[in-house]
N, C-alpha and C positions, 0 to 999 in steps of 0.2 A: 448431339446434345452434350456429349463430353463422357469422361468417365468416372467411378468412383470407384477407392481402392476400400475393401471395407474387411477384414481379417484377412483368414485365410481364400478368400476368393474374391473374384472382382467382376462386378459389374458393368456393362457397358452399354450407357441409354445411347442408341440411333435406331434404326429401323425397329429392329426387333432385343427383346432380352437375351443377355447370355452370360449364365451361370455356368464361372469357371474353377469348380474346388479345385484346390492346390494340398492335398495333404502330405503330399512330400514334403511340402517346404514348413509344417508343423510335427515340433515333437515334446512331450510329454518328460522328457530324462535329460532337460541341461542341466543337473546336479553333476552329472559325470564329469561334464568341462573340469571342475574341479579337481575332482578324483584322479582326470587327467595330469591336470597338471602337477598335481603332489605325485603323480609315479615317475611324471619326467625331472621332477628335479630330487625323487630318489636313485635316476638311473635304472629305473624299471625295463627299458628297451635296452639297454647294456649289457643287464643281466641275464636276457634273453637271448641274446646274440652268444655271450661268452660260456653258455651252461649248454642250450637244446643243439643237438641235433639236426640237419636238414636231409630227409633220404629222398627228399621227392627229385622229379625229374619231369624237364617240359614244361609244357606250361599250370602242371601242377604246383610251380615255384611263382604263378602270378601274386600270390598274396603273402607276406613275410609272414615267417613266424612269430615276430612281436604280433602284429594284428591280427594272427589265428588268437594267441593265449588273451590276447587284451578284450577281444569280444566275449571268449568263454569265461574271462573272467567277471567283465564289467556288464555282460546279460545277465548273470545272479548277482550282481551289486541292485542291478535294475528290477530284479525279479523276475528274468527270464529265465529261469532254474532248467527247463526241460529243451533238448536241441533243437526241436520241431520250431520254437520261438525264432532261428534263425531267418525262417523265411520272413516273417516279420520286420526285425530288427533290422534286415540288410540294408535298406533303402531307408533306413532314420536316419535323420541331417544327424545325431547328435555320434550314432555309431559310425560315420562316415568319417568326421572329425576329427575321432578319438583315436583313428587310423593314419597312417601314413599317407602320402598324397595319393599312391593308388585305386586308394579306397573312398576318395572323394568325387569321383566321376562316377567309378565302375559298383558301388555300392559293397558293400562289407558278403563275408561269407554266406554260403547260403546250407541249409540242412544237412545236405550230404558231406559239402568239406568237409564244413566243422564238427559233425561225427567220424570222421575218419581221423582228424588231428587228435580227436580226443581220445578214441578206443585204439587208435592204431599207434599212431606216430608217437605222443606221449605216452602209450603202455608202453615200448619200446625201453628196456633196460634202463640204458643211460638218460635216458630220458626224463624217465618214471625218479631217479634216482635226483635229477639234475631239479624238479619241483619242489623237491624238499629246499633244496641246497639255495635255491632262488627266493624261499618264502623265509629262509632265517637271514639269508643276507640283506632283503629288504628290512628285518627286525633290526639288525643290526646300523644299517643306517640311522632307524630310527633314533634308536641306544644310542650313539655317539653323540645325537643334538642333545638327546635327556636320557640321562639315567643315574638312582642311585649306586653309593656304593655298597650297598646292601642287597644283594635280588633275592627275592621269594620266589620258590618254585613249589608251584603245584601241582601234584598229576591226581587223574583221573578217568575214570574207562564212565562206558554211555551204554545204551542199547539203541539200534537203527535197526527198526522192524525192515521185513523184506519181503520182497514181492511174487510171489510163487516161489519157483525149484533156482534158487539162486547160488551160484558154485559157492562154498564154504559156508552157508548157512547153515546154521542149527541148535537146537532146542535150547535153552537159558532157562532152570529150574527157577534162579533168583529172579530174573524178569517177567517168567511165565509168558514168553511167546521165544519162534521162531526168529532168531535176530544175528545179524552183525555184531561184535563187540569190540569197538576200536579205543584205542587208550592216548589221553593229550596228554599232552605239559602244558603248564600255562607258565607266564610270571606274572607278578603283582600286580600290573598294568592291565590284564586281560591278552596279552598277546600271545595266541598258541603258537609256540616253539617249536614242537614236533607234533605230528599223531603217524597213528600205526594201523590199519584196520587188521580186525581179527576176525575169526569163526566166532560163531555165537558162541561156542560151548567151552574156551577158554576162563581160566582163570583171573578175576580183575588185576592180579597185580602180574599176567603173565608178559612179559619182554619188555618189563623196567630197563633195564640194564641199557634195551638201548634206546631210551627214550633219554633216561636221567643223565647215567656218565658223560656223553659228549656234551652236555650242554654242563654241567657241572666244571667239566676241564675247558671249557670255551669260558666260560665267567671267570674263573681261576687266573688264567695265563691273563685276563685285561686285568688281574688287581684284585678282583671284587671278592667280598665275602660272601658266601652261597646261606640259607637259608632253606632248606624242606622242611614242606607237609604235605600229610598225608591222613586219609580215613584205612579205619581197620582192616579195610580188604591188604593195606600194604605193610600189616605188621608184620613181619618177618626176618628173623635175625641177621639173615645174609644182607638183606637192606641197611640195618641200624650198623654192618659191622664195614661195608663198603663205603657210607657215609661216614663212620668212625675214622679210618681208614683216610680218607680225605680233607677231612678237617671242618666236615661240613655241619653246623646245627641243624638240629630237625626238634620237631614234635608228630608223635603219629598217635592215631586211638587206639590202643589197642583191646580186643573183647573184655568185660567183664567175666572174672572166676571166681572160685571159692576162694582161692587162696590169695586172691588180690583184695578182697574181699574181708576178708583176716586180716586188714594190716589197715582197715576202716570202720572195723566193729563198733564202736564208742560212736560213731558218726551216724548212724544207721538209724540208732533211734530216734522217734520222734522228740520233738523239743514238749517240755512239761506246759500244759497252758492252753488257752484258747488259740485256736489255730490263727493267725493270721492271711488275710488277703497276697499279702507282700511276699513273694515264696523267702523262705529260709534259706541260704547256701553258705558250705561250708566247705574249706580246700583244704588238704593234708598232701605230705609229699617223702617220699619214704624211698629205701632202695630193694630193690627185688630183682632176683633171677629166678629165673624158668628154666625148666627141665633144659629146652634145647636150646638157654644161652651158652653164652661160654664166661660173661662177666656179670656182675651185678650193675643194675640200669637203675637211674632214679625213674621216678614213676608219681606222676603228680593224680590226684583224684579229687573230683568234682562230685557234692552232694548238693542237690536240690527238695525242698519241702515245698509241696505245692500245695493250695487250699484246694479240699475239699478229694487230693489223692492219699489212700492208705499208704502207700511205701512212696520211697523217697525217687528220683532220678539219678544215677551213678553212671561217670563217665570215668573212666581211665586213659591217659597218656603217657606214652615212653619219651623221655626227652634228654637231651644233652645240653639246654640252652640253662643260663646260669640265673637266670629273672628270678623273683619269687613265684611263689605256684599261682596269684590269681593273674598274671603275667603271662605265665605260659598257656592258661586256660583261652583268655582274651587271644592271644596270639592265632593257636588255634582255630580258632573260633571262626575268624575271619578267612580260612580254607573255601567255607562256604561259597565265598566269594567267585571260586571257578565254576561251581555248580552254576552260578547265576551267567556263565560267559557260555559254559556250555548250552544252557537252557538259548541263549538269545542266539548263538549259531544253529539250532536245530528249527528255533519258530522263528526266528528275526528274516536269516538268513539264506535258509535251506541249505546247511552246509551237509545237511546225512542224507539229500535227497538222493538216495541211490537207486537205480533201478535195473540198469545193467545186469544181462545174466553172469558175463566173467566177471570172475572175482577180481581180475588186474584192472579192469575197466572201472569198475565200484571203488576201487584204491586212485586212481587218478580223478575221478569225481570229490572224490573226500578233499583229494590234494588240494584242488581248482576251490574249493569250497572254501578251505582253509585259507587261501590267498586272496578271495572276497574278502575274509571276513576281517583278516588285514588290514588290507586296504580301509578297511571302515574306522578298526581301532587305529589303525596308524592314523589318518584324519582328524578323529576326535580329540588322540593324544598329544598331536602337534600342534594343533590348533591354527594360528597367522604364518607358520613356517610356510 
């Protein structure tokens, strides 16, 4: 009687019926095709080849190392965050694809590899070292199709709760739990530059140095003028004087005190009058040192009158940048902006889905996460490129 092809399965009227699903040949994740192809015409398999590693041996060398990192990357583009997904994902037409031709027959990796590429191979020193180096040189391609001559740099530390007895975990009084404390860079764009995973019980502003500097003297040597901000956790002299030192502008918050405080008294008081709906704000911009500067800093301050609050809102910032002060406040301001990039890598993306007991495992997880997340803002950034 003939047959009829009708989605994924096909029926076939003669003697008897026969129901033949084909869900191999359906998948759920052609968005990757895309994502694919923006990494092949960043040279993403390039940079694979010139940066990792291969220690394996036999037929452990059946599947390259581009198509190990490209599934653990492009499973958490997909939302396959956790390795077990692998068994799943290996036989998608879409991850089959997204592979070299070996992987279009024989099907993509399956649980065990791709937990050993990831806890073993990639913790491996040069390795571990080489992810970083492959997530900024992707930036950087970016960069050269667009970028100002101006970059904003922002950094910022997070908390990533943890899962049981997890090596370097520990107590965060400010967070009030059991945590990871890893610290990003961003710039303007959204695109994390660096990160660092820490112990929970670090300081927010602990291993600036080498988060900022390298990317500071990478901006520098193409030309560009650098720009930081920063929230309170990074007021610190040594920061204001190594950015001095450089040539670099910054704004940072730094706490509220008495004696900053003194130098806005006249501002403090309420305005004479029926209170308004509209809050009141008022900016003054003065210079002040502190015990452990070594120079006098201008120092812009922010007063807000809000309806229906007794005292006012009082913000202070240290700055070098030459604007008028409702300039440097607006500047500022828009810091926030990383908090909303970090928010969308942690619930967007799962980029702190850590679970791993070692602590070097948890760091290469973060890395993989941060090159998802990439991959995303470089997409949206580029747009028809």
């Amino acid at each position: 009687m003939g047959e009829r092809q009708n989605g994924p399965f096909q029926l076939s009227f003669n003697s008897s019926l026969k129901v033949d699903f084909q869900g191999s040949r359906v998948t759920s994740d052609g968005g990757l095709i895309l994502v694919r192809e923006l990494d092949e015409r960043l040279g993403f398999g390039d940079l694979v080849a010139q940066h990792l590693s291969d220690s394996r041996h036999g037929k452990n060398t059946q599947l390259p190392l581009a198509d190990l990192l490209r599934q653990s990357v492009y499973s958490r583009i997909a939302g396959y965050e956790d390795v077990n997904d692998a068994e799943r994902v290996s036989q998608d037409p879409t991850f089959r694809l997204i592979g070299s031709e070996k992987t279009w027959d024989r099907g993509a990796a399956l649980t065990s590899r791709l937990q050993t590429f990831e806890t073993e191979m990639l913790a491996e020193e040069d390795n571990f070292r080489s992810l970083a180096r492959i997530n900024r040189e992707l930036i950087a391609k970016a960069e050269a199709i667009d970028t100002p001559q101006r970059i904003v740099l922002d950094i910022d530390s997070t908390e990533i709760p943890v899962y049981g007895q997890q090596e370097n975990s520990a107590y965060n009084g400010h967070f009030e739990s059991t945590c990871y404390h890893p610290l990003l860079l961003f710039n303007r764009e959204g695109d994390c530059l660096a990160a660092k995973l820490r112990p929970g019980n670090v300081h927010s502003a602990e291993d600036w140095e080498e988060l900022l500097l390298p990317e500071i003297e990478r901006q520098q040597k193409l030309g560009k003028e650098v720009v930081f901000r920063a929230d309170a956790a990074f007021a610190k002299p040594e920061i204001y004087e190594a950015l001095e030192e450089r040539g670099v502008k910054y704004a940072i918050r730094i706490p509220a005190n008495e004696n900053l405080e003194r130098n806005i008294a006249e501002l403090l008081t309420r305005p004479v009058g029926r209170p308004r709906h509209k809050p009141a704000v008022w900016y003054k911009g003065f210079l002040y040192q502190a015990a452990s500067w070594k120079t006098a800093r201008r120092v812009v301050a922010k007063v807000e009158f809000h309806f229906g609050e007794l005292f006012p809102r009082v913000g202070f910032i240290v700055t070098n940048l030459e604007t008028d002060n409702r300039a440097v406040v607006r500047f500022y301001n828009k810091r926030g902006t990383a908090e909303q990039w970090i928010k969308e890598g942690k619930q967007a993306v799962k980029m702190t889905r850590l679970s791993c007991h070692r602590f070097r495992s948890n760091e290469v997880r973060l890395s993989l996460g941060i090159e998802k997340d990439e991959k995303k803002l470089q997409r949206r950034r580029l747009g028809a490129y």
